[in-house]
Backbone bond lengths (Angstrom), bond angles and torsions (degrees), N, CA, C in turn:
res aa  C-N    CA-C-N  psi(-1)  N-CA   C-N-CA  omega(-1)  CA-C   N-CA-C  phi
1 X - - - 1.459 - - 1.524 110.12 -
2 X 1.047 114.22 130.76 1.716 126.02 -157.97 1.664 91.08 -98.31
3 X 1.478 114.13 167.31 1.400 102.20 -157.30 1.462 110.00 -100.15
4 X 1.509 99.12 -4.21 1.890 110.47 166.50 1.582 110.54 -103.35
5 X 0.925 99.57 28.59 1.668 98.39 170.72 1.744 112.57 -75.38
6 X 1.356 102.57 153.11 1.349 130.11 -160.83 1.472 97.07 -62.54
7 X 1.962 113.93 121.91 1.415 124.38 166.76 1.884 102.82 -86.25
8 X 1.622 115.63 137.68 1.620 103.03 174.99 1.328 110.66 -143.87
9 X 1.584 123.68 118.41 1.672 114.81 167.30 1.082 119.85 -103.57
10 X 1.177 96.67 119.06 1.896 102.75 -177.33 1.679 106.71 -96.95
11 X 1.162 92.44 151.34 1.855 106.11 -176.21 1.504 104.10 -126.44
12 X 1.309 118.86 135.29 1.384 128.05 157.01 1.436 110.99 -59.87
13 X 1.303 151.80 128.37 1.341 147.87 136.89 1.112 133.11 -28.21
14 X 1.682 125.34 -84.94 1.627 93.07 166.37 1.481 130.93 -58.28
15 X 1.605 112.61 156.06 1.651 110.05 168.15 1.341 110.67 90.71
16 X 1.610 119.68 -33.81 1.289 125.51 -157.65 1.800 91.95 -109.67
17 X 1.388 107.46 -64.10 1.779 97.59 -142.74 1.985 70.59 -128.79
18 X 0.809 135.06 13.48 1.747 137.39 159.15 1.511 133.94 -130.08
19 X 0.680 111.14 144.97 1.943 99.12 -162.48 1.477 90.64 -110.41
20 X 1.142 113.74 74.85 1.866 120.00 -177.35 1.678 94.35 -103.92
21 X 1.186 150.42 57.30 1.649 120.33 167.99 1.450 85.91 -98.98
22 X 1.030 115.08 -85.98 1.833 100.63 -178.71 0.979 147.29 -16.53
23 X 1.302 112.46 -51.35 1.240 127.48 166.72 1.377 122.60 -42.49
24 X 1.299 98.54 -62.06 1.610 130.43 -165.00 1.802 92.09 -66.82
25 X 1.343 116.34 -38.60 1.436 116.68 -152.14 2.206 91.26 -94.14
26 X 0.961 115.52 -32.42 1.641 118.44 151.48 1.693 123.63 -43.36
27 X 1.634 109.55 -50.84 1.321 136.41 173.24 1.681 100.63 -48.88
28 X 1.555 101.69 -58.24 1.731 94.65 -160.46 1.347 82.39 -99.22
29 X 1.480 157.66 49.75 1.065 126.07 127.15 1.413 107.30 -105.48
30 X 1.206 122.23 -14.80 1.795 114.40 151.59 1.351 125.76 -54.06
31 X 1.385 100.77 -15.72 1.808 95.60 -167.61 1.503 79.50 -72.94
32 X 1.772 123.10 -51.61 1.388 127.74 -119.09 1.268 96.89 -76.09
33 X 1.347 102.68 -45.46 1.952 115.04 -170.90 1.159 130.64 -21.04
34 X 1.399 121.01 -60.66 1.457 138.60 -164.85 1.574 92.39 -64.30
35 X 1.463 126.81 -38.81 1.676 127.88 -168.65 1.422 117.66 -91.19
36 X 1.547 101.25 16.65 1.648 104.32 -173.88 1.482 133.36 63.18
37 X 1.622 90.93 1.37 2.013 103.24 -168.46 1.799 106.01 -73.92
38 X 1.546 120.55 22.90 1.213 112.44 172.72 1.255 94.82 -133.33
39 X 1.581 102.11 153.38 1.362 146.12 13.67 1.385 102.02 -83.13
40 X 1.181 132.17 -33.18 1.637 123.88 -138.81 1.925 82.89 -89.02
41 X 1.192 122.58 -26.84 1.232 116.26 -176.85 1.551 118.95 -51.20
42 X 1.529 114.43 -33.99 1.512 118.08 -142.99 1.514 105.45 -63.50
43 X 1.155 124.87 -26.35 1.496 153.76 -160.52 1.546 93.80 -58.48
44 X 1.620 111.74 -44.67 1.965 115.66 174.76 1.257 96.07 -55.05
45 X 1.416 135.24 -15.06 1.509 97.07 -169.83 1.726 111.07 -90.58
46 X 0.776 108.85 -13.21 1.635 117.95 165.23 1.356 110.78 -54.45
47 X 1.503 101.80 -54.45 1.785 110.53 -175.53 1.389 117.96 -53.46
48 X 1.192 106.90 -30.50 2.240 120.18 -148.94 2.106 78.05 -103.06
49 X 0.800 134.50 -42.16 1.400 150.37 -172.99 1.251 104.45 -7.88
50 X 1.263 142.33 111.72 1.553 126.18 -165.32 1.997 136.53 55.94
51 X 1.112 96.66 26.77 1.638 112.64 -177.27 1.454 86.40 -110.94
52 X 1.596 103.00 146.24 1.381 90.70 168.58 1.774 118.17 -95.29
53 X 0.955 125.50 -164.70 1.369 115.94 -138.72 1.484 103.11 -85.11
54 X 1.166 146.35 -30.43 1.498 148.40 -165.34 1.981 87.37 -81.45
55 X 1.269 108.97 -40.31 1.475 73.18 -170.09 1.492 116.02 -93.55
56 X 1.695 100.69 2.05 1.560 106.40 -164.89 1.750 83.18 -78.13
57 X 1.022 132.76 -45.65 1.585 139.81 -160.96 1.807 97.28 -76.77
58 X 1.007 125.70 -51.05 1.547 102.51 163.11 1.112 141.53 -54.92
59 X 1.893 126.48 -28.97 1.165 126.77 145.47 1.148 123.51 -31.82
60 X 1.341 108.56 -65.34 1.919 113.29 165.42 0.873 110.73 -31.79
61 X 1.340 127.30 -80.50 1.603 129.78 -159.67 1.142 98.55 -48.48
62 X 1.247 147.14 -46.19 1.193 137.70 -126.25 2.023 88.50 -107.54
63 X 1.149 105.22 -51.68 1.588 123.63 -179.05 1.945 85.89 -34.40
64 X 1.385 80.06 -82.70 1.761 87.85 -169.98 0.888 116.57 -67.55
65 X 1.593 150.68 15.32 1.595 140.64 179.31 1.373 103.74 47.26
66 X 1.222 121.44 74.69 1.562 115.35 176.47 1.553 106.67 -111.54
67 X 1.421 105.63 149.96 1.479 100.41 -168.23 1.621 112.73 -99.55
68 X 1.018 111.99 8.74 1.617 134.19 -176.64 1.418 95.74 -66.41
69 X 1.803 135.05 149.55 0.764 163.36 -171.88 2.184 89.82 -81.89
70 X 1.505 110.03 152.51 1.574 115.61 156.73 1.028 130.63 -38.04
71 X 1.588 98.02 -63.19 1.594 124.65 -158.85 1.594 86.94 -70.15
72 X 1.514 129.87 -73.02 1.226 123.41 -148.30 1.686 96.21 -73.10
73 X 1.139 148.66 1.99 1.298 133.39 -177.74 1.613 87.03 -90.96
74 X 1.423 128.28 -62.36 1.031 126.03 175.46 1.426 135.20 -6.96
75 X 1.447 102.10 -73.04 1.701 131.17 160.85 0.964 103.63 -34.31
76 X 1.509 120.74 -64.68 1.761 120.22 177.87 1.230 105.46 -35.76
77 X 0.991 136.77 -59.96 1.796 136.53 -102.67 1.606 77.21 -109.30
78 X 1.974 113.05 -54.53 1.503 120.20 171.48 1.386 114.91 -17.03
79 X 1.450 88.71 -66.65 1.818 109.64 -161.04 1.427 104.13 -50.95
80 X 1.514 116.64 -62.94 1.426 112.01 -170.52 1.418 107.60 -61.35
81 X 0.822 134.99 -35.54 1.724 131.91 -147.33 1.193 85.64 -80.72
82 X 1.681 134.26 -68.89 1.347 139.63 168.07 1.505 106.28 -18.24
83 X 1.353 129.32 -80.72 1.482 109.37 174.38 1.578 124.78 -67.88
84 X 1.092 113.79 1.75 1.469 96.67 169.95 1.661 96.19 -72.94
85 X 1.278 110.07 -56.06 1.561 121.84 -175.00 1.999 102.47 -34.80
86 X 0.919 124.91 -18.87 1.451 130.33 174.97 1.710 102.56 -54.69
87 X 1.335 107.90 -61.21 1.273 123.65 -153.46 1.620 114.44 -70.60
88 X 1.758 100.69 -29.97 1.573 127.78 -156.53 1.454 89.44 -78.40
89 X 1.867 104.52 139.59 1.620 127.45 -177.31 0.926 91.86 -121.20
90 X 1.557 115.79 169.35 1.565 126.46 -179.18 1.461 110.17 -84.78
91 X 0.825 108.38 138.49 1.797 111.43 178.12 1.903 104.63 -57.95
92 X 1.750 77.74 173.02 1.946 66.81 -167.00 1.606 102.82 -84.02
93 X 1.167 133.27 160.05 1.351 155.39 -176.74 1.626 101.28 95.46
94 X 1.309 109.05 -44.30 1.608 103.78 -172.79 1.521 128.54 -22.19
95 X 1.202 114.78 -41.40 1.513 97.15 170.87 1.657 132.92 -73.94
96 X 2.239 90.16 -33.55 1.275 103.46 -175.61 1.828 87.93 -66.83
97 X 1.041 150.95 -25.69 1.088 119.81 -157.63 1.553 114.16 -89.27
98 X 1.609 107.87 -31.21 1.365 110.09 -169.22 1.253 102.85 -68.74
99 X 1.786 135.58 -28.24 1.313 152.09 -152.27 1.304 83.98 -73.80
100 X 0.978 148.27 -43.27 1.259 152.25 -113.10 1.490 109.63 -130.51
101 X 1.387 114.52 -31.17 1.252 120.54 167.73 1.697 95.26 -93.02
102 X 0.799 111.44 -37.61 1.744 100.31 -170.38 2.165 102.59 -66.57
103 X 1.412 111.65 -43.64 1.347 110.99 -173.87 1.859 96.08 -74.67
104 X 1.217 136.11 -8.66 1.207 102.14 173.86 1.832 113.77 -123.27
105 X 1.142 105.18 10.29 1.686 126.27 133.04 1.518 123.95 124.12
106 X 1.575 101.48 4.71 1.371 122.69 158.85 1.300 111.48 -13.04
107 X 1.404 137.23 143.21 1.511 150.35 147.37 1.719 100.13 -63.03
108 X 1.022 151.53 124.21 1.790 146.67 167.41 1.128 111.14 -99.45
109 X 1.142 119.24 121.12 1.531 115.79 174.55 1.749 110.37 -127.21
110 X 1.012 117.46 160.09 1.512 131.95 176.82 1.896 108.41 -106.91
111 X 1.314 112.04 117.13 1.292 104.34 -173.99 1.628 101.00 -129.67
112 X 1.217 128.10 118.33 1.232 129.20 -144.81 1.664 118.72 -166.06
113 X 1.410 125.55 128.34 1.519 129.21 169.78 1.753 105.89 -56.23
114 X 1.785 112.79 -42.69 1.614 85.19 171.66 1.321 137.02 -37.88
115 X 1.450 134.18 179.40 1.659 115.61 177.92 1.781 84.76 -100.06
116 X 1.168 87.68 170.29 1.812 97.08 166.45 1.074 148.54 -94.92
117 X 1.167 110.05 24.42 1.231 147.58 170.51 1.854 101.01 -80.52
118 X 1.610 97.22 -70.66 1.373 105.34 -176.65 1.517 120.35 -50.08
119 X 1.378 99.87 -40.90 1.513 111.90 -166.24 1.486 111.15 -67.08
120 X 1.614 108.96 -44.74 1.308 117.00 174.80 1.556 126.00 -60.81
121 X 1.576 103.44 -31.04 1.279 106.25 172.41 1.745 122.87 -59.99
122 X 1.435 104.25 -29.02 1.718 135.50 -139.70 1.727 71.47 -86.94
123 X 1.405 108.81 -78.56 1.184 107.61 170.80 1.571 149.91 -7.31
124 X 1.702 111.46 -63.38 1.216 139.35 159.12 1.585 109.21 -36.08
125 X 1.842 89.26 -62.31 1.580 91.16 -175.59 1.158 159.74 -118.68
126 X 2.277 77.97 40.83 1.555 108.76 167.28 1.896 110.36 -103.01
127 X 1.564 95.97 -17.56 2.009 95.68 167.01 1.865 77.07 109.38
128 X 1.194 116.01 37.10 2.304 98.40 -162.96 1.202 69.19 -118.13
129 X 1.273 137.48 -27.56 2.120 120.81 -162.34 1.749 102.14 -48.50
130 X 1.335 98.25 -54.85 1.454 89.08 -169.39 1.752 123.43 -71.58
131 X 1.116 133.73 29.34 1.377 157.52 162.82 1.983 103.59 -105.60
132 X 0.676 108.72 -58.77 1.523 113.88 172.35 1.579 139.71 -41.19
133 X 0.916 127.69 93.07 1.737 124.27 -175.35 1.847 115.18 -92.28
134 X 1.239 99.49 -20.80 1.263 94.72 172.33 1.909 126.17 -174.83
135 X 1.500 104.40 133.49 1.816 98.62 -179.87 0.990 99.08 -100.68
136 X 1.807 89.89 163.41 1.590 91.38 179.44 1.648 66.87 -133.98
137 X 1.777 123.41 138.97 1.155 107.88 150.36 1.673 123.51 -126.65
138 X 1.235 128.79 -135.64 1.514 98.27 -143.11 1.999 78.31 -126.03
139 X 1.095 111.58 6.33 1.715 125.79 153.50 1.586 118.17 -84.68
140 X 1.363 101.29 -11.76 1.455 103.29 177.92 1.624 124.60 -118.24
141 X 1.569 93.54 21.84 2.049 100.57 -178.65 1.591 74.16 -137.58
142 X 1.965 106.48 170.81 1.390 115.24 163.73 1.311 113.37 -110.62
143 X 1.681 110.88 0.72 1.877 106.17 174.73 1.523 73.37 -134.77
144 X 1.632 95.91 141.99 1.238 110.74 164.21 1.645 116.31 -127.79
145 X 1.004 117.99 179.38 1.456 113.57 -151.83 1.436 108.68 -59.44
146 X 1.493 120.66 151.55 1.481 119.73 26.99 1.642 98.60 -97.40
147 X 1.041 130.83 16.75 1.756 129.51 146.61 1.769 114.88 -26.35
148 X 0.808 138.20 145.21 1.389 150.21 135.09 1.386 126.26 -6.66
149 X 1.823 110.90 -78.80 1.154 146.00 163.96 1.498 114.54 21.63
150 X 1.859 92.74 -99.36 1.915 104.93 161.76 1.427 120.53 -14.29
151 X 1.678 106.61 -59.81 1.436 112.85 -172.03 1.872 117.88 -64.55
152 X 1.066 66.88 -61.05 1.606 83.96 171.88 1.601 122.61 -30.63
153 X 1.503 105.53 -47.02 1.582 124.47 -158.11 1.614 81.32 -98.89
154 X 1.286 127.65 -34.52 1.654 114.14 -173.02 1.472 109.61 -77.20
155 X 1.694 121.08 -22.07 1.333 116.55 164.62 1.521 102.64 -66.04
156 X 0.954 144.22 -70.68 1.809 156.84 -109.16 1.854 69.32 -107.15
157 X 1.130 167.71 -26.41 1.027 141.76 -156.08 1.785 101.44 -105.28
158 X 1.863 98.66 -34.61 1.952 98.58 -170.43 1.445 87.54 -89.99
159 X 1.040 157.98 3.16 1.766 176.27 150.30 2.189 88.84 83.73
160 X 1.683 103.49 49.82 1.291 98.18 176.47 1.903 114.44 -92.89
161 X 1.315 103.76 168.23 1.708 104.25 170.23 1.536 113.12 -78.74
162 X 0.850 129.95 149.36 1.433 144.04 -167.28 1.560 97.76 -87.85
163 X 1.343 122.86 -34.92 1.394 117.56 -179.36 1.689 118.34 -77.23
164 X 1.398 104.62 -35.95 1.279 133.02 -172.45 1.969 101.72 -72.47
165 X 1.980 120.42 -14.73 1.485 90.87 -161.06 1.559 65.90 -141.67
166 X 2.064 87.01 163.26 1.497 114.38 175.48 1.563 98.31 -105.27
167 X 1.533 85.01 -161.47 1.585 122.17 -163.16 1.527 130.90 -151.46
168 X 0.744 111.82 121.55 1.764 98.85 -173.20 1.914 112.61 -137.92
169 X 1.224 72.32 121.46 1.642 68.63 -167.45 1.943 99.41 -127.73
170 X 1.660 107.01 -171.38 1.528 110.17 -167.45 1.463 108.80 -115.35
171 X 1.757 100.32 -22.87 1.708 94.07 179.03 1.548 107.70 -144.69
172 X 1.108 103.37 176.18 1.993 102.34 -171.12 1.268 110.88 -58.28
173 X 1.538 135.75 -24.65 1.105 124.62 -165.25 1.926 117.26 -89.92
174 X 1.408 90.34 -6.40 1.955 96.28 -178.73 1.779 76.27 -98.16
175 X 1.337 145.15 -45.50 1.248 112.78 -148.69 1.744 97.24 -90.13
176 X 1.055 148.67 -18.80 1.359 160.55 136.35 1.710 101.70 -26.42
177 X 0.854 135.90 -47.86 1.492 146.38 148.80 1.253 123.09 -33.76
178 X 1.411 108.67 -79.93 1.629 120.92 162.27 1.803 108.81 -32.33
179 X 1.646 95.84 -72.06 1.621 100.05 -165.80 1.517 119.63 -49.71
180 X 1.646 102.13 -30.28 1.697 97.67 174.32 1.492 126.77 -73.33
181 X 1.756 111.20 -19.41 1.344 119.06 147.18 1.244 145.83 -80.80
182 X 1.799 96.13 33.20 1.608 104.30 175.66 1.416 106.20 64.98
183 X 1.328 141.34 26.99 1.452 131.61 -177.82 1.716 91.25 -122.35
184 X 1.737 89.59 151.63 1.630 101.27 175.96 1.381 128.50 -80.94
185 X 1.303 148.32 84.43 1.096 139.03 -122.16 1.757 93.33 -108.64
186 X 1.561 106.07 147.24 1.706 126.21 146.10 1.540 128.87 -112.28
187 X 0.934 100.16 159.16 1.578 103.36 -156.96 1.612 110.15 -138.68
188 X 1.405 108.06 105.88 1.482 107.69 -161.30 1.821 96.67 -79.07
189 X 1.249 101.53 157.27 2.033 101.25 175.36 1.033 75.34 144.57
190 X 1.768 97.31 139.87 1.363 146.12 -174.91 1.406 104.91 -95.25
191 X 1.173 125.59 146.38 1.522 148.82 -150.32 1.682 93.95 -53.71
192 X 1.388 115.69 -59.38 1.337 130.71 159.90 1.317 135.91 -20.48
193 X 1.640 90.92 -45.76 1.434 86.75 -162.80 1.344 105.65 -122.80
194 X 1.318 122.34 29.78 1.544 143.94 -157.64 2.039 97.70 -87.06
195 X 0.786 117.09 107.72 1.668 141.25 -167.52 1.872 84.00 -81.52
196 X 1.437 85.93 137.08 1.800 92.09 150.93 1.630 103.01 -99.33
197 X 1.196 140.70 4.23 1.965 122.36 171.57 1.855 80.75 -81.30
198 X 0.998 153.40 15.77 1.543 128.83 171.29 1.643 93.95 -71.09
199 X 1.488 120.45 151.67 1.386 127.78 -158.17 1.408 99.56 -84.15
200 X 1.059 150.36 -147.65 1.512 161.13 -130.24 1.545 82.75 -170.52
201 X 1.532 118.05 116.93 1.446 127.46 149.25 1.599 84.30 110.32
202 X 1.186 143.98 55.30 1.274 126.04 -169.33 1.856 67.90 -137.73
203 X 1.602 102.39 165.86 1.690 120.78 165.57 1.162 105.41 -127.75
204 X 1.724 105.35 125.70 1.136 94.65 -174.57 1.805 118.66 -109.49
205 X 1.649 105.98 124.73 1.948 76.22 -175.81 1.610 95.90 -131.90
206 X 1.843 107.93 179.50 0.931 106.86 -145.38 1.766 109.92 -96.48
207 X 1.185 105.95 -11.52 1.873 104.67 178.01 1.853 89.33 -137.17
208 X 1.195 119.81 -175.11 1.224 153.97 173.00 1.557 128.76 -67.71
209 X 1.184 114.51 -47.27 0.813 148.40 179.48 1.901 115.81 -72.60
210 X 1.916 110.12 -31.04 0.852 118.42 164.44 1.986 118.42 -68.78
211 X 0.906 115.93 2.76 1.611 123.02 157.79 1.579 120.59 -81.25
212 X 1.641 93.16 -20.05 1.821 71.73 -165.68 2.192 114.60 -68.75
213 X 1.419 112.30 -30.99 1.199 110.75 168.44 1.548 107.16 -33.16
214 X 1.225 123.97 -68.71 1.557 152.61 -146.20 1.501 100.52 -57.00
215 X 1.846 112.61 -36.88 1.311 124.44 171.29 0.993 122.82 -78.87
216 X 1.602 128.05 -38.74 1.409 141.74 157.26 1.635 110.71 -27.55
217 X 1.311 87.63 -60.99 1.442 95.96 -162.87 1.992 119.04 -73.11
218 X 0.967 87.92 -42.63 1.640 78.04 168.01 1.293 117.27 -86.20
219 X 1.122 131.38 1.50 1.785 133.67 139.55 1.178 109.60 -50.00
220 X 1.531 136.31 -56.18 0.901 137.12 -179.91 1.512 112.44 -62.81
221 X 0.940 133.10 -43.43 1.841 134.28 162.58 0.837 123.80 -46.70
222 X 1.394 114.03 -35.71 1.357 128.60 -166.45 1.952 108.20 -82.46
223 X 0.851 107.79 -44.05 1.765 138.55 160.96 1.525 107.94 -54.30
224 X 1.291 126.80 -64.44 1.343 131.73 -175.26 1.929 103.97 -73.76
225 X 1.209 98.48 -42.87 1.627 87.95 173.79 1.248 113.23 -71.35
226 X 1.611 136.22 -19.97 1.660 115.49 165.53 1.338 106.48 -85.68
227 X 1.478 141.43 -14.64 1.459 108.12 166.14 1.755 116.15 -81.56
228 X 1.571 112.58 39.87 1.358 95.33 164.56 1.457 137.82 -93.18
């Protein structure tokens, strides 16, 4: 590793840098409705939670015996989520945080089950595009987390070191992801709601916003180690 090699923080999208649980959780109970899969259904949405969408929508089908074709359940599931995504704001710190990795020289990436299409749009028209260098979304790997994959393809795309960049994600299965791609992972969750499946080597803190020191500071290392 050369001593200007590429620094990169990648963020999961929902939970992290979007305030989608509602939204998203409105979204899949429109899908569910018409098939009777609520109330006792709602519980899949925990399950499908970060899969990207072809396989999160075959679980369904398959969960519920639905006689609907892939493709057209799919479309559904597209359609709504897409307008929920209308409504969805950035969670709070999200800008201060990406600002913050972008002004002290971070690579930013978006690593995410949305497709990238969506994400990029979401992006545009929260003012976050311009903090951003690169998505990876979950239409553009064939295993998605807690697989490798994402990570993998979000290094090889910002051409960063794996030792040199973090991760921050909302639940065990994006930071289980990260960790198998050699990246240092954080893990946002409140004292409360702090899971023992979070992996071994994960940090766990309690808002978003608690990274920005963490970025500061190895800017500053990074700076002090070339004037040596």
């Amino acid at each position: 590793m050369t001593r200007n090699a590429r620094r990169g923080v990648f963020f999961n999208l929902d939970g992290i840098l979007a305030d989608s649980a509602v939204a998203l959780r409105v979204a899949f109970e429109r899908f569910a409705a018409p098939y009777g899969a609520l109330p006792s259904g709602s519980s899949a949405l925990a399950e499908i939670s970060g899969l990207p969408l072809p396989i999160a929508v075959a679980a369904l089908k398959r969960q519920w015996a639905l006689p609907q074709g892939l493709d057209e359940l799919m479309r559904r599931y597209a359609a709504l989520t897409d307008a929920a995504y209308l409504d969805i704001h950035p969670a709070r710190a999200a800008a201060a945080t990406l600002e913050a990795a972008f002004r002290n020289g971070w690579a930013v990436g978006i690593v995410t089950s949305q497709t990238a299409t969506r994400t990029r749009a979401w992006l545009a028209r929260t003012r976050l595009a311009q903090f951003v260098d690169i998505v990876v979304g979950g239409d553009e790997v064939c295993l998605g987390k807690p697989e490798p994959e994402p990570y993998r393809t979000a290094l090889a795309r910002s051409g960063c070191a794996r030792e040199l960049s973090l991760a921050v994600e909302d639940a065990p299965n994006g930071a289980k992801s990260a960790l198998a791609a050699g990246i240092r992972s954080y893990g946002v969750a409140d004292a409360e709601a702090t899971s023992p499946d979070w992996p071994d080597g994960v940090r766990l803190i309690g808002a978003l916003d608690e990274l920005i020191p963490e970025l500061e500071r190895q800017h500053l290392r990074r700076v002090a180690g070339g004037r040596r």
